[in-house]
PALORO-719447 format. One record per residue (C-alpha): x, y, z; residue in three letters. Coordinates in steps of 0.25 Angstrom, whole numbers, plus 2048, in hexadecimal, padded with zeros to 3 digits. Example, Ala and Ser with C-alpha at 12.3 -4.5 7.8 and 13.67 -1.06 7.14 Angstrom:
<recs>
+-----+-----+-----+---------+
:   x :   y :   z : residuo :
+-----+-----+-----+---------+
: 831 : 7EE : 81F :     Ala :
: 837 : 7FC : 81D :     Ser :
+-----+-----+-----+---------+
</recs>
This chain:
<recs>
+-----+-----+-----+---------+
:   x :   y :   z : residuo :
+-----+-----+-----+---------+
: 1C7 : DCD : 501 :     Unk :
: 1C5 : DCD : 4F2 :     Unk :
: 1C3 : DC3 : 4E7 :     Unk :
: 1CF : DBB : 4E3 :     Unk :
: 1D1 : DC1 : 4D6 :     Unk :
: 1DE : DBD : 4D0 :     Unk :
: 1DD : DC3 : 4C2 :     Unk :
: 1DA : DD1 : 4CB :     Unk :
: 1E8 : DD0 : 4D3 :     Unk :
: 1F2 : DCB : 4C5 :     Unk :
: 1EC : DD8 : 4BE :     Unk :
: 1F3 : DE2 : 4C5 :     Unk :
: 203 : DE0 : 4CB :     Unk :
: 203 : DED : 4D1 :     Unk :
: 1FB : DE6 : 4DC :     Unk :
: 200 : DEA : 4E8 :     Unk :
: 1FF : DDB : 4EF :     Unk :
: 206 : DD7 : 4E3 :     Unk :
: 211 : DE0 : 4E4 :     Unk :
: 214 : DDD : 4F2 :     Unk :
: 213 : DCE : 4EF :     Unk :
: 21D : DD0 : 4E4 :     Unk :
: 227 : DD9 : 4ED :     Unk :
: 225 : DD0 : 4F9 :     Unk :
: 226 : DC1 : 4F2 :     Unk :
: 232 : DC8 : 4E9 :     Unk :
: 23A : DC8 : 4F6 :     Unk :
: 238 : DBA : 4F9 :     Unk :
: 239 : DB4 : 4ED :     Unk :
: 248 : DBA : 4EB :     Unk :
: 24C : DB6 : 4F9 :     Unk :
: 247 : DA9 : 4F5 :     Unk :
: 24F : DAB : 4E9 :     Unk :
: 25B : DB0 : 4F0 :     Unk :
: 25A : DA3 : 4F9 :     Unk :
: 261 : D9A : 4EE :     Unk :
: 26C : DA3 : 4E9 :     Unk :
: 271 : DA2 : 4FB :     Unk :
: 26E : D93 : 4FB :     Unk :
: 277 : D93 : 4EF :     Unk :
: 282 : D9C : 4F6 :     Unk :
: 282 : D96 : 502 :     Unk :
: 286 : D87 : 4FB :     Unk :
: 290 : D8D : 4F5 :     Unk :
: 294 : D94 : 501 :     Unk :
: 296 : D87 : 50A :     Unk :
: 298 : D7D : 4FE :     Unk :
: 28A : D77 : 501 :     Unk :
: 286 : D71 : 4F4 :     Unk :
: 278 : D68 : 4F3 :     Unk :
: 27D : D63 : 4E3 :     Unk :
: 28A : D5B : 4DE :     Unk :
: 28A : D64 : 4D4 :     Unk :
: 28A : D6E : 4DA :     Unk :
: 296 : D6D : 4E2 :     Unk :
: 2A0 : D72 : 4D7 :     Unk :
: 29C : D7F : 4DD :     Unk :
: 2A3 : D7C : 4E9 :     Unk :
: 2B2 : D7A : 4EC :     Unk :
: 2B5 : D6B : 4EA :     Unk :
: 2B1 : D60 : 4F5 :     Unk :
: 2A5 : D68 : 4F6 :     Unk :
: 299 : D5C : 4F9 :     Unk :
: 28B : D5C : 4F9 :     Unk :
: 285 : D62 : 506 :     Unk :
: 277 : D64 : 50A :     Unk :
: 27C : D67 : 518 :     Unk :
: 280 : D76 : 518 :     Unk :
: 276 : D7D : 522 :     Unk :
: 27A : D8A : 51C :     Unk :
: 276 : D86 : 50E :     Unk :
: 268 : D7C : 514 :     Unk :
: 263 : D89 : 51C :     Unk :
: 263 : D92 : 50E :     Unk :
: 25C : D88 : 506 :     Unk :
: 254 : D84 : 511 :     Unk :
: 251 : D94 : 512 :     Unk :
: 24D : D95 : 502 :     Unk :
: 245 : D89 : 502 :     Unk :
: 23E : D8D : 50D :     Unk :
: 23B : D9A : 505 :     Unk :
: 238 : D8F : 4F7 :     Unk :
: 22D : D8A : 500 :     Unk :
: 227 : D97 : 506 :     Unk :
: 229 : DA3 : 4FD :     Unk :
: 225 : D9D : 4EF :     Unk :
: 217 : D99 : 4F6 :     Unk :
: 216 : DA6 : 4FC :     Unk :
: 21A : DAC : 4ED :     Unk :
: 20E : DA3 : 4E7 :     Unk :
: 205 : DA7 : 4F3 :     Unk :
: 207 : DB4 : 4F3 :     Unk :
: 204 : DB6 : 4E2 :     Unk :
: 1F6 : DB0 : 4E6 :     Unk :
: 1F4 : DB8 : 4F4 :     Unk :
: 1F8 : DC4 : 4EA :     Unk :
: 1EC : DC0 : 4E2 :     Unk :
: 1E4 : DBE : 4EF :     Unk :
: 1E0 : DCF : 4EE :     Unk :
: 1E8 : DD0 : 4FC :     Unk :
: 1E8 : DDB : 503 :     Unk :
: 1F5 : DE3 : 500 :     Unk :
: 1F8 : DE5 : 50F :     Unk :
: 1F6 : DD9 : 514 :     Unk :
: 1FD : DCF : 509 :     Unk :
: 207 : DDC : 50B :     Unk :
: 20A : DD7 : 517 :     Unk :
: 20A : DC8 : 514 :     Unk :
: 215 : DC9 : 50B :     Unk :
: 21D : DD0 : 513 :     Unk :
: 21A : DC9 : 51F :     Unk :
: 21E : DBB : 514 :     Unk :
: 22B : DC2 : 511 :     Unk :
: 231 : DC6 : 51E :     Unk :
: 22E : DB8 : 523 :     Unk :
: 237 : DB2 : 518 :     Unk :
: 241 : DBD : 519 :     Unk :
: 241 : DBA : 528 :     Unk :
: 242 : DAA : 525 :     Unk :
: 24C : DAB : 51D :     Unk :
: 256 : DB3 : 527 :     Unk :
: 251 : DA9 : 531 :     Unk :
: 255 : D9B : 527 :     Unk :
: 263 : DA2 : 524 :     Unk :
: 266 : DA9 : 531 :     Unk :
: 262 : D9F : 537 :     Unk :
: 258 : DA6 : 541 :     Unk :
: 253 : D9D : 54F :     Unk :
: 245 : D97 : 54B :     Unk :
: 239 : D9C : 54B :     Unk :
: 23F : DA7 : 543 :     Unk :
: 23D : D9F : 536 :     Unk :
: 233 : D98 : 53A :     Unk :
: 22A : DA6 : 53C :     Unk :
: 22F : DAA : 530 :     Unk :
: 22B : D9E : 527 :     Unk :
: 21D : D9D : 530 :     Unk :
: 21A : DAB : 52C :     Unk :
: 21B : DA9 : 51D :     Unk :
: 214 : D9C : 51D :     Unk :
: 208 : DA5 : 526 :     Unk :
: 208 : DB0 : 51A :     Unk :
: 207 : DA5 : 50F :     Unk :
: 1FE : DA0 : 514 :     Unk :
: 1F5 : DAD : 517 :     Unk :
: 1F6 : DB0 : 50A :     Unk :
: 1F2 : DA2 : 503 :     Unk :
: 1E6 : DA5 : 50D :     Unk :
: 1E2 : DB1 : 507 :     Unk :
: 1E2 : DA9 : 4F9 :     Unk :
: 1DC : D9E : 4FD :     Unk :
: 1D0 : DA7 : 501 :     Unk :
: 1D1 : DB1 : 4F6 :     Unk :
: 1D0 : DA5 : 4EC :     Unk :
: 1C3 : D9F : 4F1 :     Unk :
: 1BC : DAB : 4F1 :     Unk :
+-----+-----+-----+---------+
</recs>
């Protein structure tokens, strides 16, 4: 394992760590992205607004409503996504910084993005539990090998 040597890892982009990071947390943070354009569709599509104002989108005698499933299960899904992918986006900069192994944090951030890929099929499907649950407890497992690593790459 070797020093952590920040100024070292932000010289050169052409890391290959880097470029796997950037190509990996590219995908999650446009499906994350992605996620409020659908809640947005999917109001409009069942007439479920959260704002008075915004109902002059709908047809009139449209109410507020909190209660359309549809609509709760997409915004459940992307805030579930706010509250995993941005810290595994943060994360991963520093585990970059780490000096990783290519393979190994390879592997990581493919393991990280098929789990949310997989959590999100199983929120919007719906899939049966554990399929979500797995999903969400494999991402959590990689976060937390890769703060880890910082963790002891920063107090060597």
């Amino acid at each position: 394992m070797s020093a952590f040597n920040m100024a070292d890892q932000l010289s050169y982009i052409d890391n290959p760590v880097f470029s796997q990071f950037a190509f990996y947390g590219s995908i999650l943070i446009g499906k994350t992205v992605l996620m409020s354009p659908l809640t947005a569709l999917f109001r409009m599509k069942n007439e479920t607004f959260s704002n008075p104002e915004d109902l002059k989108l709908g047809a009139p005698g449209i109410k507020v409503n909190f209660d359309d499933q549809t609509v709760e299960r997409v915004r459940r899904c992307h805030q579930n996504d706010l509250e995993n992918i941005l810290p595994f986006a943060v994360i991963g900069v520093l585990y970059v910084l780490s000096d990783p192994l290519p393979h190994v944090a390879r592997r990581l951030f493919q393991t990280f993005t098929a789990a949310r890929l997989i959590h999100t099929v199983a929120y919007l499907a719906p899939l049966p539990q554990p399929i979500r649950f797995l999903a969400f407890g494999v991402g959590a497992v990689v976060n937390m090998i890769m703060v880890g690593r910082v963790i002891i790459c920063g107090t060597l």
